[in-house]
Backbone of each chain as ProteinMPNN parsed JSONL, in Angstrom:
{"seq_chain_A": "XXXXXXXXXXXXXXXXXXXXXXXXXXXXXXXXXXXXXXXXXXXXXXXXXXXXXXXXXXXXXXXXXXXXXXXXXXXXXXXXXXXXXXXXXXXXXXXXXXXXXXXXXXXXXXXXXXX", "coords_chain_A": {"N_chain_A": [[16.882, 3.844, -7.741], [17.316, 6.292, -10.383], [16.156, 7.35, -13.664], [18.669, 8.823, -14.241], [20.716, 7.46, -13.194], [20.241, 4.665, -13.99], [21.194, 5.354, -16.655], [23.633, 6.312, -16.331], [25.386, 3.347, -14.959], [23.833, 1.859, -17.05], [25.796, 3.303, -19.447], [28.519, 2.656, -18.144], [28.804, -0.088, -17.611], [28.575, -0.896, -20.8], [31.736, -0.075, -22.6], [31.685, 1.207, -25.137], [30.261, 3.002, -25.602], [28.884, 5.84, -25.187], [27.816, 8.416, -22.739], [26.051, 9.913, -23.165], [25.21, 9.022, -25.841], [23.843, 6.934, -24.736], [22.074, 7.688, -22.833], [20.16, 9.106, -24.913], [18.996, 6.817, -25.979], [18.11, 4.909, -23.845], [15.818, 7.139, -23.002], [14.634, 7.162, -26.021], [13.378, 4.37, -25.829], [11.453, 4.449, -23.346], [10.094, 6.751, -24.357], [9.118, 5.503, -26.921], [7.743, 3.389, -25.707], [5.684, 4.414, -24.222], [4.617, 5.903, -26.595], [3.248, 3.635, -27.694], [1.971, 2.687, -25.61], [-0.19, 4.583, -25.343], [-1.528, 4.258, -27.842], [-2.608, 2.427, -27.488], [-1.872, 0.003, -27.805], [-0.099, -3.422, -26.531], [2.516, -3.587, -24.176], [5.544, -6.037, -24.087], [7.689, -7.436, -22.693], [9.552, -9.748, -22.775], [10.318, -11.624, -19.361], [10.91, -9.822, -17.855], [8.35, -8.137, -17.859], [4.854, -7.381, -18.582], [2.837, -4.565, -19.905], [-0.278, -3.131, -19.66], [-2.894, -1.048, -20.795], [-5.566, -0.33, -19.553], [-9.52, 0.316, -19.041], [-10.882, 2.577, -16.899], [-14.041, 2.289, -15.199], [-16.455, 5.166, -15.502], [-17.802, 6.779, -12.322], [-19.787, 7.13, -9.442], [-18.723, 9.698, -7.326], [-17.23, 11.055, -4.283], [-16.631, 14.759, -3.028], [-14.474, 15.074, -0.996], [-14.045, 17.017, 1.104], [-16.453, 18.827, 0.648], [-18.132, 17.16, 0.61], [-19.719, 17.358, -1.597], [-21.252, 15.562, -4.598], [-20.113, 14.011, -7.129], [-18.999, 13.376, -10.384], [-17.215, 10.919, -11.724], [-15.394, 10.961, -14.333], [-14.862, 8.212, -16.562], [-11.718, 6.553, -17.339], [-8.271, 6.111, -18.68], [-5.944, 3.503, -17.714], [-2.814, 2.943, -17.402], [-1.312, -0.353, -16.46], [0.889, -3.008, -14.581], [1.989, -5.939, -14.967], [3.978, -8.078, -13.238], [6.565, -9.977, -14.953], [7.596, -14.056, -14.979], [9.672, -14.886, -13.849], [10.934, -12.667, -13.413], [9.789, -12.112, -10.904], [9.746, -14.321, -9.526], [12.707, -14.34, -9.211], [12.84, -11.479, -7.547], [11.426, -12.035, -5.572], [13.115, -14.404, -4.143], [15.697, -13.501, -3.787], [15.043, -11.908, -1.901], [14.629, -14.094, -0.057], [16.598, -15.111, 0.621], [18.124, -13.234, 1.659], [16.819, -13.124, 4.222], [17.12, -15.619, 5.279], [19.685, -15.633, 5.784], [20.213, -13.612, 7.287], [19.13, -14.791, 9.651], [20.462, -16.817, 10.191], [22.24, -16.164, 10.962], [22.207, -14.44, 13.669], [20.938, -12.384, 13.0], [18.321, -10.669, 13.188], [16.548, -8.611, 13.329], [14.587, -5.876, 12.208], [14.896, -3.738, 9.773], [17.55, -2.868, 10.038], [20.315, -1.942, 9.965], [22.628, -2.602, 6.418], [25.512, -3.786, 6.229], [28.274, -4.332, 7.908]], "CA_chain_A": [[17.511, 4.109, -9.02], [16.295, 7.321, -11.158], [16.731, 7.376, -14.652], [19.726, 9.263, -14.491], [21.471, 6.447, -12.295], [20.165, 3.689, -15.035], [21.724, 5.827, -17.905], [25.709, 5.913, -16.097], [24.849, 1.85, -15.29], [24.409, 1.228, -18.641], [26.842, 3.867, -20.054], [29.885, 1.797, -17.481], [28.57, -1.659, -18.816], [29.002, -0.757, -22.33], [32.286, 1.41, -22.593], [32.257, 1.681, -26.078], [28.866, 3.35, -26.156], [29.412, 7.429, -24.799], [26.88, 8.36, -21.702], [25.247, 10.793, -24.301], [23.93, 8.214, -26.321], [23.063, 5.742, -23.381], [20.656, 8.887, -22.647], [19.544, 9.032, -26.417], [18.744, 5.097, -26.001], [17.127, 5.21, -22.65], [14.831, 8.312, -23.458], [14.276, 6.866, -26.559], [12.72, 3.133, -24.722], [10.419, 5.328, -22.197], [8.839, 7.574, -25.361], [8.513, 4.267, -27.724], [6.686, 2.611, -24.758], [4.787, 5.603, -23.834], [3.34, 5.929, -27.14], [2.639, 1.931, -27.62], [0.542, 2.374, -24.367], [-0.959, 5.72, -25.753], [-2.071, 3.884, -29.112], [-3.306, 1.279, -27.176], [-1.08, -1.597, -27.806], [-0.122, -4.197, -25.157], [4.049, -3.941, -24.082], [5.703, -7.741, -23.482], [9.178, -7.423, -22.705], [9.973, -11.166, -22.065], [12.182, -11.816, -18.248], [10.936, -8.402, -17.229], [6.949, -8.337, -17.395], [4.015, -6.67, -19.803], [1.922, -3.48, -19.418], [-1.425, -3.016, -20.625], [-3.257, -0.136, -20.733], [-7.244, -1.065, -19.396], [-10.5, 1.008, -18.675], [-11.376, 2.135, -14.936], [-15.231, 2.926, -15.098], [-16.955, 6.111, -14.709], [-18.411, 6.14, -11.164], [-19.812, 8.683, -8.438], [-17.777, 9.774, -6.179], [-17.608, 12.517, -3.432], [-15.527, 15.238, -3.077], [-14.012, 14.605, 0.571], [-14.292, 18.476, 1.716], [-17.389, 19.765, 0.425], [-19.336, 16.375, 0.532], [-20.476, 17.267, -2.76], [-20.871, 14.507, -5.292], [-19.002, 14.736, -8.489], [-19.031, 12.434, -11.446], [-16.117, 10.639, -12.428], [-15.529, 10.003, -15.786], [-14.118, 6.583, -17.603], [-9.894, 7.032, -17.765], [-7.394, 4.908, -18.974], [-4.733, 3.276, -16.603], [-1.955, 1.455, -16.994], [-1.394, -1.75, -15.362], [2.06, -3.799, -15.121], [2.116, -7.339, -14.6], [5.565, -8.412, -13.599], [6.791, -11.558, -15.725], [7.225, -15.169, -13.837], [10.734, -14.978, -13.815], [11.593, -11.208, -12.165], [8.552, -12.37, -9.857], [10.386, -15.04, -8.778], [13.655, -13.329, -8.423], [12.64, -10.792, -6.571], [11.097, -12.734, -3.762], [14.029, -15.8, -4.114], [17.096, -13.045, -3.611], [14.741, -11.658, -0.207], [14.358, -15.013, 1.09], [17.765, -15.643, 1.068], [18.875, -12.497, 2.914], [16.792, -13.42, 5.34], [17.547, -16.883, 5.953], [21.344, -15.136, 5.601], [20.271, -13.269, 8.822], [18.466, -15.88, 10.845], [21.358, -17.661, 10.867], [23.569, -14.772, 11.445], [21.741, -13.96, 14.295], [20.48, -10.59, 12.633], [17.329, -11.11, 12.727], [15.937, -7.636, 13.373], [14.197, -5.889, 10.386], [15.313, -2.37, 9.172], [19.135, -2.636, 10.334], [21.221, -1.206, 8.345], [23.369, -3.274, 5.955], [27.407, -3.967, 5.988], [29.016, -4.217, 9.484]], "C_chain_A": [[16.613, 5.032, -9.849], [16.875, 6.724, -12.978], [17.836, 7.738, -15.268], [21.083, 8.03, -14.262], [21.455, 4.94, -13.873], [21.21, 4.588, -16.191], [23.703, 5.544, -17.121], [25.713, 4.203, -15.72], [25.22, 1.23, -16.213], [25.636, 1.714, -19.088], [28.777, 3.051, -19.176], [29.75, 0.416, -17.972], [29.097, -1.844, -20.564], [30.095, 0.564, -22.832], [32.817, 1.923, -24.088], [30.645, 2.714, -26.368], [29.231, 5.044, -25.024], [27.746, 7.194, -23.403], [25.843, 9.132, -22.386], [24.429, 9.932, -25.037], [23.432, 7.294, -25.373], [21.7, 6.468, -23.347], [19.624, 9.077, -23.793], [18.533, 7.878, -26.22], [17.677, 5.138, -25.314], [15.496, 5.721, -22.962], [14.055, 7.81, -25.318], [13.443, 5.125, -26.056], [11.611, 4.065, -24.496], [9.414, 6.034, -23.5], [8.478, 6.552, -25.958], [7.797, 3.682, -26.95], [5.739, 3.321, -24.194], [3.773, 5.725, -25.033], [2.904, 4.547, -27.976], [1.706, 2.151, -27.069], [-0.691, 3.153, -25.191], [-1.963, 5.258, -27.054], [-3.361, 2.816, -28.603], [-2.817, -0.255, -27.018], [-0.543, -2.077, -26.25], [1.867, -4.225, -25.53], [4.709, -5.199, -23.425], [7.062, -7.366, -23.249], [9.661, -8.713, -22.028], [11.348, -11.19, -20.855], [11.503, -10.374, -17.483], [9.267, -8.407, -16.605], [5.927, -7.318, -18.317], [3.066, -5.065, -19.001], [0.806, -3.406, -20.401], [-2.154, -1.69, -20.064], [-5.291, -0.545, -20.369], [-7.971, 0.454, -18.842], [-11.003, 1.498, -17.523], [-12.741, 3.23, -15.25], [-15.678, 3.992, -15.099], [-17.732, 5.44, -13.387], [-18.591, 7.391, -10.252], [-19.068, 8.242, -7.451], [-18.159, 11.54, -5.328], [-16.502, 13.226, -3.184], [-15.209, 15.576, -1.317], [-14.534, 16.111, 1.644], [-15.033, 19.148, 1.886], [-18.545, 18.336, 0.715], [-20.365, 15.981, -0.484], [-20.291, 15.662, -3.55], [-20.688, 14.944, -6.592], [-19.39, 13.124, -9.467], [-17.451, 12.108, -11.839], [-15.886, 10.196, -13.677], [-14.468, 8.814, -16.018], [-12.654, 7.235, -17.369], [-9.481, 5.764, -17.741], [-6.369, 4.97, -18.248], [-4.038, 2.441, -17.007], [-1.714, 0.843, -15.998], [0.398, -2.588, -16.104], [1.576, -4.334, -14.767], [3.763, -7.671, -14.928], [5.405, -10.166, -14.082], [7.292, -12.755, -14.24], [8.617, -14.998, -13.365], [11.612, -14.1, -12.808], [10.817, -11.422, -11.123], [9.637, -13.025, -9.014], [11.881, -14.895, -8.014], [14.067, -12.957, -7.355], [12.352, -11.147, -5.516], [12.174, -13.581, -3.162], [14.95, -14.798, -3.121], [16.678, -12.467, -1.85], [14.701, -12.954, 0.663], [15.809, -15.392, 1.552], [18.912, -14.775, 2.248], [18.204, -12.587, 4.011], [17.079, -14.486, 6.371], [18.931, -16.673, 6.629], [21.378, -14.686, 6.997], [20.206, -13.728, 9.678], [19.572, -16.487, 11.209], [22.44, -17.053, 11.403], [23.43, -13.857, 12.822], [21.04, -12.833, 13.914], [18.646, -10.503, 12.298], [15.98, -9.638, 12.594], [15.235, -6.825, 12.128], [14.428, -4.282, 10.7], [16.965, -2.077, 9.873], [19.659, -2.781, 8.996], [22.443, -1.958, 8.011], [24.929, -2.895, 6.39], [27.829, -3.394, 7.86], [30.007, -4.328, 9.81]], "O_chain_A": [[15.429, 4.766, -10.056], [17.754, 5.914, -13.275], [18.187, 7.352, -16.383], [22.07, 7.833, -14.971], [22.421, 4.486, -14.486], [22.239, 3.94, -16.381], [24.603, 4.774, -17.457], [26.318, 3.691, -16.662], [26.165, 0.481, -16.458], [26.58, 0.933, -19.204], [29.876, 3.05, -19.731], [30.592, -0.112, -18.699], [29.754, -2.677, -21.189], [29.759, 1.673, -23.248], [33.786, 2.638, -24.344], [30.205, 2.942, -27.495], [29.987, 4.906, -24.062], [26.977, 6.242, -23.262], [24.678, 8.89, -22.071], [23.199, 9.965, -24.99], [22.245, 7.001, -25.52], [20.594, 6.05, -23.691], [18.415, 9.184, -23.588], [17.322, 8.077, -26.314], [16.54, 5.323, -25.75], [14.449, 5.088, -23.097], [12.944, 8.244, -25.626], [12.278, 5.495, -26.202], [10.893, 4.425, -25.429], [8.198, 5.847, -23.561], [7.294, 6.325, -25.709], [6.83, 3.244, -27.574], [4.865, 2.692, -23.599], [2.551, 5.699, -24.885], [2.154, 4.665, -28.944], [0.591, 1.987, -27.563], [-1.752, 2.662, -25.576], [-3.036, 5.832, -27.242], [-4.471, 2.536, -29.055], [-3.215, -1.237, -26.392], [-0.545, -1.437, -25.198], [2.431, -4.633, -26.545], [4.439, -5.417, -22.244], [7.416, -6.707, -24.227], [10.105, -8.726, -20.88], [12.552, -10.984, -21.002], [11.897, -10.136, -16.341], [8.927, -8.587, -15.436], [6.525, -6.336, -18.757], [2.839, -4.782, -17.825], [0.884, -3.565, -21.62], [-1.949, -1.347, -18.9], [-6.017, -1.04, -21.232], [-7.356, 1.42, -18.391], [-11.745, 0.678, -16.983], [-12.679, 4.441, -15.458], [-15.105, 4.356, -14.072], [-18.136, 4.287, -13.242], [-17.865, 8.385, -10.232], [-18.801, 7.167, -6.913], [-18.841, 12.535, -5.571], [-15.419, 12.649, -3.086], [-15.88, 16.363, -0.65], [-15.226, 16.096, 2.662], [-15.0, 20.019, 2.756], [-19.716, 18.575, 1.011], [-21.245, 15.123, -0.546], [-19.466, 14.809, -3.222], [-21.033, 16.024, -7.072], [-19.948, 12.096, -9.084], [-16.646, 12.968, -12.196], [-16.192, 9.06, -14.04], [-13.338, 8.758, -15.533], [-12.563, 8.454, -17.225], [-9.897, 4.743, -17.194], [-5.783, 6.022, -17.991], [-4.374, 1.258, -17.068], [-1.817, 1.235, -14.835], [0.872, -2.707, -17.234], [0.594, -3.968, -14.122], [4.474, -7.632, -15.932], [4.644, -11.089, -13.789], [7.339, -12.498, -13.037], [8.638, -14.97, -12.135], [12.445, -14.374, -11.944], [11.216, -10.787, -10.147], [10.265, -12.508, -8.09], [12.201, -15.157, -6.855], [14.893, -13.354, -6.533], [12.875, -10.718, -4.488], [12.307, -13.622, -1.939], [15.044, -15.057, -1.921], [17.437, -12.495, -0.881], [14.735, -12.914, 1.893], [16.097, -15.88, 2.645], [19.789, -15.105, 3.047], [18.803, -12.171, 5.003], [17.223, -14.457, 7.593], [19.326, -17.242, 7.646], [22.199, -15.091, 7.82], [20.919, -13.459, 10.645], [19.787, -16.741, 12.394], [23.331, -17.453, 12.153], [24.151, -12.904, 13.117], [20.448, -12.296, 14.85], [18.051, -10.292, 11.241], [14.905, -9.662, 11.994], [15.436, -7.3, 11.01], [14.138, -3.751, 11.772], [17.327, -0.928, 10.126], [19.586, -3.269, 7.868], [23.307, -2.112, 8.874], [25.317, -1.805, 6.811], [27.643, -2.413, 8.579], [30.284, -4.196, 11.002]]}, "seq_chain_B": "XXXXXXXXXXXXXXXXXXXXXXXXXXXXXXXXXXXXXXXXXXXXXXXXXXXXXXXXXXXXXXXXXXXXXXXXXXXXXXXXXXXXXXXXXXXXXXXXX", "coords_chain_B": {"N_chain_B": [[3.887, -4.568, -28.151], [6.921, -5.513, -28.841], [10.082, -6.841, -26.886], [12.001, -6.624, -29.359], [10.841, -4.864, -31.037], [11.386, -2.595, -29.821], [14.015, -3.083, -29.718], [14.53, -2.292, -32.688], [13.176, -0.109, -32.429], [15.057, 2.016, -31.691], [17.655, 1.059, -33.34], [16.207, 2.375, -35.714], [15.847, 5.212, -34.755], [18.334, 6.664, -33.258], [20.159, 5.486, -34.893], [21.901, 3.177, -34.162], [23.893, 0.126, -34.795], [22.277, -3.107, -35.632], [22.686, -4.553, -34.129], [24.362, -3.303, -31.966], [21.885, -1.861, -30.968], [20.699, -4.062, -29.947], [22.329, -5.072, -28.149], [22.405, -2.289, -26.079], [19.482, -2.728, -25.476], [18.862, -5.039, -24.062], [21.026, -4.612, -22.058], [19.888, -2.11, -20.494], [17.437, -3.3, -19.77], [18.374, -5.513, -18.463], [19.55, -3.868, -16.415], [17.96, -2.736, -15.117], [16.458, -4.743, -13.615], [18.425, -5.709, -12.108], [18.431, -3.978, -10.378], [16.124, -4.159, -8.999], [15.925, -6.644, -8.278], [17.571, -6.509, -5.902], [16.429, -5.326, -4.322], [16.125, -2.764, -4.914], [14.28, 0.678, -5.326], [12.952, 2.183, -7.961], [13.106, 4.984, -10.071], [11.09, 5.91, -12.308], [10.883, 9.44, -13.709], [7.923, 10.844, -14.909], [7.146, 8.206, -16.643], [6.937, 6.054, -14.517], [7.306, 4.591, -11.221], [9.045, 2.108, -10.2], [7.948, -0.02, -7.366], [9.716, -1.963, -4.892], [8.218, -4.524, -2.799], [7.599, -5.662, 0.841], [5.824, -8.237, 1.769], [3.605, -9.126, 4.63], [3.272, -12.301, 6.15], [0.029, -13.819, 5.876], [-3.243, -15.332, 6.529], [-5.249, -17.187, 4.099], [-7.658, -17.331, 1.788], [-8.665, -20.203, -0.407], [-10.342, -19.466, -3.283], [-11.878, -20.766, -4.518], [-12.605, -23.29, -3.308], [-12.845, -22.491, -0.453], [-11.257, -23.204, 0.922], [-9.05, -22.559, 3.91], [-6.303, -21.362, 3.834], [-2.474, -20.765, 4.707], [-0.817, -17.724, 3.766], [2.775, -17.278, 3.038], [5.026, -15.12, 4.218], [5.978, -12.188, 1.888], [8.223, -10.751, -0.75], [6.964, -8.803, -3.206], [6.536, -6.907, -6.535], [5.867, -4.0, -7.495], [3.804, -1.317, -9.878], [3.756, 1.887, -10.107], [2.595, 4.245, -11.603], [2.913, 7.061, -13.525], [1.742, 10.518, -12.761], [1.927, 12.08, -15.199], [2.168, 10.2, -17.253], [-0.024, 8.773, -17.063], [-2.174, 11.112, -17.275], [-1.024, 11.425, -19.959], [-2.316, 9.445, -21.417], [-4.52, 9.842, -21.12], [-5.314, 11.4, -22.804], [-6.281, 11.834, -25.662], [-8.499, 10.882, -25.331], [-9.755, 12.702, -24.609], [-10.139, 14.83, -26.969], [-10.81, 12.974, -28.553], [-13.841, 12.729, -28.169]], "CA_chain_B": [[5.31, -4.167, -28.35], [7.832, -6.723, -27.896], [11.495, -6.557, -27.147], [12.099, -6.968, -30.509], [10.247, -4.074, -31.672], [12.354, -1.759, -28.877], [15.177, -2.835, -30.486], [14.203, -2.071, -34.141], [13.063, 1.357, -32.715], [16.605, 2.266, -31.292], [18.271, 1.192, -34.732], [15.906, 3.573, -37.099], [15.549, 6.176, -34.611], [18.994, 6.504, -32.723], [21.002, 5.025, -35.896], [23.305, 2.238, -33.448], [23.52, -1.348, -35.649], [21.132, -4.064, -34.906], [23.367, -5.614, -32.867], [24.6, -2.463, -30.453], [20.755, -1.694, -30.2], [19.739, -5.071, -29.018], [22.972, -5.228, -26.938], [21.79, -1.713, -25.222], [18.471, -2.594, -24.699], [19.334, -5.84, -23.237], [21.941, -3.781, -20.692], [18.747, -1.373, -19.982], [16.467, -4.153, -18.984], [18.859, -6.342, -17.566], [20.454, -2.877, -15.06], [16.484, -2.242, -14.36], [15.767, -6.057, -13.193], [18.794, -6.186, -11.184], [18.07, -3.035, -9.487], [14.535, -4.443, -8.515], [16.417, -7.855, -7.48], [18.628, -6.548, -4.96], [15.743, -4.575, -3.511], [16.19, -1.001, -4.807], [13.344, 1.079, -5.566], [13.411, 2.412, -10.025], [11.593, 5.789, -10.304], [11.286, 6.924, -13.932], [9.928, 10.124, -13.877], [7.19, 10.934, -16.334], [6.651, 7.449, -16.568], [6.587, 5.487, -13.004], [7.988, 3.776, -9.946], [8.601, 0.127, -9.291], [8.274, -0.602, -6.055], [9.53, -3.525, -4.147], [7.145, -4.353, -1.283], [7.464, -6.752, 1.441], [4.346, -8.388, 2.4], [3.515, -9.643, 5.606], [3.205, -13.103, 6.026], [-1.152, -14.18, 6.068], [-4.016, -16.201, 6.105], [-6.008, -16.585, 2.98], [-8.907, -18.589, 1.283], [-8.685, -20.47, -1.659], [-11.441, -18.6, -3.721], [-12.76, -21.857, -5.297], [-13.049, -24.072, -2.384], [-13.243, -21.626, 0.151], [-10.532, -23.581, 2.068], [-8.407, -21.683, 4.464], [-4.331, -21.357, 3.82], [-1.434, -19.6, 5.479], [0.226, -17.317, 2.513], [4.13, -16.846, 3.265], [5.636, -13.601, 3.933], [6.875, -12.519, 0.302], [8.595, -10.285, -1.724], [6.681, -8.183, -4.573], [7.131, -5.924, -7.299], [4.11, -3.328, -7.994], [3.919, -0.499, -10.588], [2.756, 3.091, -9.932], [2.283, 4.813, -12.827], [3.051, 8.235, -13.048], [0.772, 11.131, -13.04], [2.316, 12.612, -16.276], [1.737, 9.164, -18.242], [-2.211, 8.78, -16.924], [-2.849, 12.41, -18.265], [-0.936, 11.294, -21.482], [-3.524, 8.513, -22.102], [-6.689, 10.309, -21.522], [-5.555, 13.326, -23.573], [-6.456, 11.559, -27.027], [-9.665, 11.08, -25.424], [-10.268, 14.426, -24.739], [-10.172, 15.143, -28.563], [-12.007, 11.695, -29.381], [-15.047, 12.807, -27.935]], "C_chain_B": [[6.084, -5.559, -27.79], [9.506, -5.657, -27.785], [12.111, -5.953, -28.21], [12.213, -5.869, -31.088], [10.732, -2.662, -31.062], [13.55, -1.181, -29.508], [15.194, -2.319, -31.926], [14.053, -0.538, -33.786], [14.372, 2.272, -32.333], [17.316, 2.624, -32.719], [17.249, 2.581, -35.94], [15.754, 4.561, -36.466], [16.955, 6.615, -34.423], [20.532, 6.315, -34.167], [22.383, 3.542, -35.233], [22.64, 1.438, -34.874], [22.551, -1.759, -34.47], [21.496, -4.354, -34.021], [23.593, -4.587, -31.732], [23.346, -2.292, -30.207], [20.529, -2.682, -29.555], [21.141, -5.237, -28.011], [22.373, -3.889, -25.961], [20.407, -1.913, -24.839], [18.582, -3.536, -23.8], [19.836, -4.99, -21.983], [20.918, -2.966, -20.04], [18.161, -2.179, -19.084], [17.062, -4.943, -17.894], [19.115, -5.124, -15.923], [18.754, -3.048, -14.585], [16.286, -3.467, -13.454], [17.322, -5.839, -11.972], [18.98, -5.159, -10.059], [17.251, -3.473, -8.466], [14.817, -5.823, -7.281], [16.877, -7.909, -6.257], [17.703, -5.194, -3.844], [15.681, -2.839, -3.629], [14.915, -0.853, -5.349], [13.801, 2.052, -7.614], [12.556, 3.224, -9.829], [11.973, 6.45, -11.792], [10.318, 7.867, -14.07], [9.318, 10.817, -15.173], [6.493, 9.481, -17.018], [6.184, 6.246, -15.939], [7.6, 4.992, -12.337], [7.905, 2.804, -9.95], [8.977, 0.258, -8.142], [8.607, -2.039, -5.564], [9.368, -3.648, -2.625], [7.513, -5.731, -0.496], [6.438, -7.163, 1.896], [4.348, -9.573, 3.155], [3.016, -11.519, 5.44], [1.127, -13.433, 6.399], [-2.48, -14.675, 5.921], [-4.706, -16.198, 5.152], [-6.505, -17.719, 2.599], [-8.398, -18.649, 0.077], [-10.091, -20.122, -2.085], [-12.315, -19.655, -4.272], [-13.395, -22.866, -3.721], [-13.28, -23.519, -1.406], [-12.328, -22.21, 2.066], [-9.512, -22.605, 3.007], [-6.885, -21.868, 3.985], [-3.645, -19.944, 4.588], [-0.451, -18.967, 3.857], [1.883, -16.786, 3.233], [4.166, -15.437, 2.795], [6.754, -13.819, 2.47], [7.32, -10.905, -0.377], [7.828, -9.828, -2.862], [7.114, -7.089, -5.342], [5.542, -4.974, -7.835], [4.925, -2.072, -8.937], [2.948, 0.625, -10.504], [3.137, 4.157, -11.414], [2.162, 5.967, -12.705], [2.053, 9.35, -13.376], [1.22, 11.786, -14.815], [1.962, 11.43, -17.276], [0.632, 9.086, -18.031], [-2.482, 9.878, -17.547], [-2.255, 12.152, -19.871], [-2.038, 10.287, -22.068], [-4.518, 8.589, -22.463], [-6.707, 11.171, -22.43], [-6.008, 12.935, -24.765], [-7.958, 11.073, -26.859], [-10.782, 11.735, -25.369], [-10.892, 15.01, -26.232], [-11.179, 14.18, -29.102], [-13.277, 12.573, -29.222], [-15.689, 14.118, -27.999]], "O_chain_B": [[5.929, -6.297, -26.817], [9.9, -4.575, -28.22], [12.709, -4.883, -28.091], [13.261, -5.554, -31.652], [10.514, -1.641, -31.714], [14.009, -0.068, -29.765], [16.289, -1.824, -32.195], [14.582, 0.305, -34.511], [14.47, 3.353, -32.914], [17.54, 3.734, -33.202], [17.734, 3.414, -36.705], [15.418, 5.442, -37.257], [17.279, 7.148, -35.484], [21.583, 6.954, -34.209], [23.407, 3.161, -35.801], [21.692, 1.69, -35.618], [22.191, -1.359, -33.363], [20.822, -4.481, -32.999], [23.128, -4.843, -30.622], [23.175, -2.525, -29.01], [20.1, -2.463, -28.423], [20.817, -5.618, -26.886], [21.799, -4.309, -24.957], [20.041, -1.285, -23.846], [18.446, -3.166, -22.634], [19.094, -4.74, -21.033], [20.993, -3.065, -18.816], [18.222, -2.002, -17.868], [16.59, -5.101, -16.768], [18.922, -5.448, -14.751], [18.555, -3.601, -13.503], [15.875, -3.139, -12.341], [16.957, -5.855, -10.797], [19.563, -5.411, -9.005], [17.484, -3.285, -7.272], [14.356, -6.038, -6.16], [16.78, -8.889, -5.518], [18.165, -4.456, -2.974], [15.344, -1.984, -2.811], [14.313, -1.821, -5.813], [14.9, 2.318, -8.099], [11.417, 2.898, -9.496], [12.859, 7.216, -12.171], [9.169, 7.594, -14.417], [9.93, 11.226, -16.159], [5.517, 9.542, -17.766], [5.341, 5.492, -16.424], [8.734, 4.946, -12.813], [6.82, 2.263, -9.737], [10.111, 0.587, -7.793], [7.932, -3.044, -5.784], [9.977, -3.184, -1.661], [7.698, -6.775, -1.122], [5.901, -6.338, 2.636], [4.79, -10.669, 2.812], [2.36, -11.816, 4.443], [0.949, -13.124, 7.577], [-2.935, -14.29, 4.844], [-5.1, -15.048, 4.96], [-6.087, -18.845, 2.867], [-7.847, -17.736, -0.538], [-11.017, -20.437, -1.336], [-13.497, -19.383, -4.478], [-14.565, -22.938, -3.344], [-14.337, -24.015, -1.015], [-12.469, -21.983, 3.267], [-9.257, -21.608, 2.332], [-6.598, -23.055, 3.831], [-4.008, -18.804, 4.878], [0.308, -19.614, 3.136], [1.88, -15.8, 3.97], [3.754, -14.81, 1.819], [7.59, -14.635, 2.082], [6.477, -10.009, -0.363], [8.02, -10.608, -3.795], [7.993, -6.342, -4.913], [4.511, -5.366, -8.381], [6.13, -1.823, -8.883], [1.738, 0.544, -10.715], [4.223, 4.546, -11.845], [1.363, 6.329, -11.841], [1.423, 9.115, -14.407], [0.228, 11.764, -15.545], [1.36, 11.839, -18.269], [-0.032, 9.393, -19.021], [-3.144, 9.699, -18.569], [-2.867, 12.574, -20.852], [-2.529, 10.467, -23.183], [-5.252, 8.096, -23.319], [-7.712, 11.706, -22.897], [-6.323, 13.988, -25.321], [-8.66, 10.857, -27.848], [-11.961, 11.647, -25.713], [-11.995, 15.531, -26.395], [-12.115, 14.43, -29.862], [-13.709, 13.126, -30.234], [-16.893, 14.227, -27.77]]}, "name": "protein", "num_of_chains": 2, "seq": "XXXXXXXXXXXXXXXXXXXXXXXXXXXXXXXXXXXXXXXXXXXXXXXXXXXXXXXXXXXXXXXXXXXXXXXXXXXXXXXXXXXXXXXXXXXXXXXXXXXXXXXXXXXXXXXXXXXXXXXXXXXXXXXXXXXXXXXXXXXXXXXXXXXXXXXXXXXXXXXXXXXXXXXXXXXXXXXXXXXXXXXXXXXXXXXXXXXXXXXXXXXXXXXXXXXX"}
């Protein structure tokens, strides 16, 4: 799913809302959480899962080609942590298509859905 | 940032009511989660990918006791973070310093 795909999604869910503003909406989310991170603040979106923005060291490193060594400086990374809930989910809805298979005989892994 | 504060930015930026913002963000989060649920991959570019990974089923120590366990093959969700958002973070430290 790209962002484009989320925007018609929503825009068919809600058909009093145009696909134009869905996109407004959307794009507006992604920049408000972009510059949260950017400020520094911590994003919670309860059911879904938080992002924090943390420190990754300076540290030497080598540059693979030349062998040289290089300095890395300090940068900031975001980090998700998915919440307990989509955690759980996500793993629950796989265990069940597989149990779905086992018993279906299908037990093979990368066959392709609907038969 | 909470939810909350999503929705509030919708209504003063956007102009919907309170209520259609927190119904679209709701519909946002909820389409994203059940994307993730049903195993699709979410790439927002400019600001990242969720992946959902399957991971092999294997042995592992409890870090305190140093006992052995079998971890079940499982289902995760990871977050790659896009190169366009990492260069937005450092750039204000470019200037800091």
């Amino acid at each position: 799913m790209t962002k484009s795909d989320l925007i018609e999604r929503v825009a068919e869910r809600l058909s009093h809302v145009s696909k134009k503003d869905t996109e407004i909406v959307v794009n507006t989310i992604f920049d408000g959480m972009t510059e949260a991170l950017k400020s520094g603040e911590r994003i919670e979106i309860r059911g879904f899962g938080s992002f924090q923005v943390k420190v990754r060291e300076a540290r030497e490193g080598r540059n693979p080609k030349t062998g040289e060594e290089v300095k890395i400086p300090a940068k900031l990374t975001p980090f998700f942590k998915v919440g307990k809930e989509l955690k759980e989910r996500i793993d629950a809805a796989w265990r069940r298509e597989r149990a779905a298979d086992v018993s279906a005989g299908r037990e093979g892994v990368g066959r392709p859905a609907g038969n | 940032m909470t939810k909350a504060e999503i929705v509030e930015l919708i209504y003063e930026r956007v102009g919907f009511s309170k209520k259609e913002s927190s119904e679209l963000v709701e519909t946002v989060f909820d389409s994203i989660k059940e994307a993730l649920v049903s195993g699709e991959q979410v790439k927002f570019s400019g600001f990242g990918n969720f992946l959902v990974r399957e991971k092999n089923a294997r042995k592992g120590r409890n870090p305190q006791t140093g006992e052995e366990i079998q971890l079940e093959a499982r289902r995760v969700l990871t977050f790659k973070p896009s190169l366009v958002l990492k260069n937005e973070l450092n750039e204000k430290d470019v200037s800091a310093s």
